[in-house]
N, C-alpha and C positions, 0 to 999 in steps of 0.2 A: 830326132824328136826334140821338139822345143823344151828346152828345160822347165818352163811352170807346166809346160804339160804332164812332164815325168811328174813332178810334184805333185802334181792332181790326181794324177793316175796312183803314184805311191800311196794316198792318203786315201785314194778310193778304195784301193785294195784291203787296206789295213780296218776301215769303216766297218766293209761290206762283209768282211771275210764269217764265214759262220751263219752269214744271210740267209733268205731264199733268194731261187735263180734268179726272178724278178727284182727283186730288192738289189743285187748282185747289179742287173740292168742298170736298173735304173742311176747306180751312184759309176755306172762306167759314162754312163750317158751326162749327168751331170758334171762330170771332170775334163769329159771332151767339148763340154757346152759351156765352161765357166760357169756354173749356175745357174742357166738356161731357166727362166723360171716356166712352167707348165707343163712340163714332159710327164708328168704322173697321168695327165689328161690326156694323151697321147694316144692313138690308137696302135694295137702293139704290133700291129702290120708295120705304120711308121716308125714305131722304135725301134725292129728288127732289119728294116732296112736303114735307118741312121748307124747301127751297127755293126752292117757291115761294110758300109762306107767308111766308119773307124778301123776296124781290119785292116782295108783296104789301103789306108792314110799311113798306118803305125808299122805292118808289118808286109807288105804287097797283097796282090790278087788272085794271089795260086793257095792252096790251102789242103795240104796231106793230110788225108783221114783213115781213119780205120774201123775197121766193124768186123763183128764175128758173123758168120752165115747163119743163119737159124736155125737152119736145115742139118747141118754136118757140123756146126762148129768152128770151121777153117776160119782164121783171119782174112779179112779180104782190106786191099789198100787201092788206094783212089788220089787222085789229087783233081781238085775241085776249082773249076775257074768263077771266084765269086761274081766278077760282073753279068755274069749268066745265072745270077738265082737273084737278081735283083728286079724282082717286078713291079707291074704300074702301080700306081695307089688307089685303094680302094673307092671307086667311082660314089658310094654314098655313106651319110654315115650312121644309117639305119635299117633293119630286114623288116618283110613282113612275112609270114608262112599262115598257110591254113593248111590245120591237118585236125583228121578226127573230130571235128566239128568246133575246132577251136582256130580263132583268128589270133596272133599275139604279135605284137611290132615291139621290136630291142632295137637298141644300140649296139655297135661294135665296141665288144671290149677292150679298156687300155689300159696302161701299163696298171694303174691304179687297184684297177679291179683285179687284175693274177697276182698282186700281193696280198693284197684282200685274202684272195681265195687261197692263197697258200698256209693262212694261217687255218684254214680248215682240216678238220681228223679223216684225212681218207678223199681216193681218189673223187667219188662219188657226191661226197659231203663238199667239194671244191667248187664240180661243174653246178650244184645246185645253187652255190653260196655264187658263182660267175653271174646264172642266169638271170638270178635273181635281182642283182645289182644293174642288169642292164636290160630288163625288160620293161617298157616305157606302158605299153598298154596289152593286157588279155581279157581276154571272152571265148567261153561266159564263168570262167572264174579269177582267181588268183593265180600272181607268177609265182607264190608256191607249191600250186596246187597242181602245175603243167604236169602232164601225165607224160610218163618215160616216150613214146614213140614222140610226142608233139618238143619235148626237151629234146630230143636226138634231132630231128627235122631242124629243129631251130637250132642248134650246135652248127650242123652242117651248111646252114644258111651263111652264117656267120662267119665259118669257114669261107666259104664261097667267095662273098662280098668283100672279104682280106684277107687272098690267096699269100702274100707276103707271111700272116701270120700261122701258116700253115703248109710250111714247105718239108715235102719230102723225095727221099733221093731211092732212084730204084738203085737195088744193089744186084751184082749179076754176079754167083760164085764160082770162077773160075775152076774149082775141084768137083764139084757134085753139079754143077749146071742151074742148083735152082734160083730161082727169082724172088724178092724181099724189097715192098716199101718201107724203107726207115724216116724216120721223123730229122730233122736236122734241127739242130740247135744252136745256131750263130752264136747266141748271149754266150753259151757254155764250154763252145768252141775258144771264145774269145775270152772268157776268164781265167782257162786255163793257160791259154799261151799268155797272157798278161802275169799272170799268177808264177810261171816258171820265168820271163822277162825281170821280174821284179826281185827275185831270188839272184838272179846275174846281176844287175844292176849295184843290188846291195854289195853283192860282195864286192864287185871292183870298187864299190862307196869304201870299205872299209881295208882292202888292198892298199888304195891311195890315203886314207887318212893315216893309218899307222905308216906308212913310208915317208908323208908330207907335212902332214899334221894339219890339212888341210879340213875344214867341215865342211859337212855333209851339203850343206846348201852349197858352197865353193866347188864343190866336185859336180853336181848337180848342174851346173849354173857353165861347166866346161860345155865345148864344142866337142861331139861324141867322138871327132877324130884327135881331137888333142887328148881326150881322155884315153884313147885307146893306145895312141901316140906314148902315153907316161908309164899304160900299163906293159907296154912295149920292153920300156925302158928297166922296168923294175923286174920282167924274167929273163931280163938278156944276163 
């Protein structure tokens, strides 16, 4: 890893930590982007697939997961080849649905709007606070006033139109046989392996500075095999 990347990456973590998942995104996405400006405008199909091309970049393409069965409980493990959850982009960047006698055309929502909406009290009070931000025109009333089935229709719309931000993985449990779509969550995936990355990092920062006397940016600024090369040196 390029060393201003580690840097960015360390600084994103430290930023972000305590965030929501969104927010969390969004400062992974700005440290792999140099300050990329307009990724909040993003559509989160596109930011979840820029994410996992980071993945992909920092740490390979295979990706161990685990999940509990629903049904019995048993752990189930998986290893996940990310270039096969990487899909097209979303062909437009607007729905229209007619349902129950309402017409209402949205936008696809972006990163912007699921931080938004995370500062919302409850699951409920989030998709309304989404919908809302990203419905462009309704009839014959108000996008507060969407009634539950035409908000469900149009959730799923949306869904639809940016399959990337909506990816899930059937799980198949090996003990008890039954069958489970689970949600998949790259951003979250990838916070946490960055998250336990950054906990290793540090400590070989701090192995080599009290051995060397070297700072943090000196260490940082190594070649990962010369680094690793000194950490060699100092358990031999």
């Amino acid at each position: 890893m390029a060393p201003d990347l580690a840097e960015r990456l360390l600084a994103a973590r430290d930023q972000a930590a305590g965030a929501s998942a969104p927010a969390r995104n969004l400062a992974l996405l700005a440290a792999a982007g140099a300050g990329e400006a307009g990724l909040p405008d993003l559509p989160v199909g596109t930011c979840d697939r820029r994410l996992l091309a980071l993945r992909q970049a920092l740490l390979g393409d295979r990706l161990a997961a685990v999940a509990d069965c629903p049904a019995c409980g048993t752990i189930v493990e998986a290893t996940l080849a990310l270039p096969a959850l990487a899909l097209p982009p979303a062909a437009a960047g607007t729905v229209t649905v007619r349902e129950a006698g309402w017409t209402v055309t949205a936008r696809l929502p972006t990163l912007a709007d699921q931080i938004a909406a995370a500062t919302a009290p409850g699951s409920q009070a989030a998709r309304a606070l989404l919908l809302a931000r990203c419905v462009q025109q309704a009839s014959p009333g108000l996008a507060e006033d969407l009634p539950e089935a035409v908000a469900t229709t149009l959730a799923g719309a949306m869904a639809e139109a940016d399959p990337q931000a909506d990816i899930e993985l059937l799980l198949h449990c090996p003990a008890c046989g039954a069958e489970a779509l689970l949600a998949f969550d790259i951003g979250g995936f990838l916070w946490r392996e960055l998250d336990a990355w950054a906990d290793r990092l540090l400590h070989e920062v701090h192995s080599l500075a009290l051995a060397y006397g070297w700072s943090e940016a000196a260490i940082l600024a190594l070649p990962e095999r010369r680094r690793r090369h000194y950490l060699g040196l100092l358990a031999a």
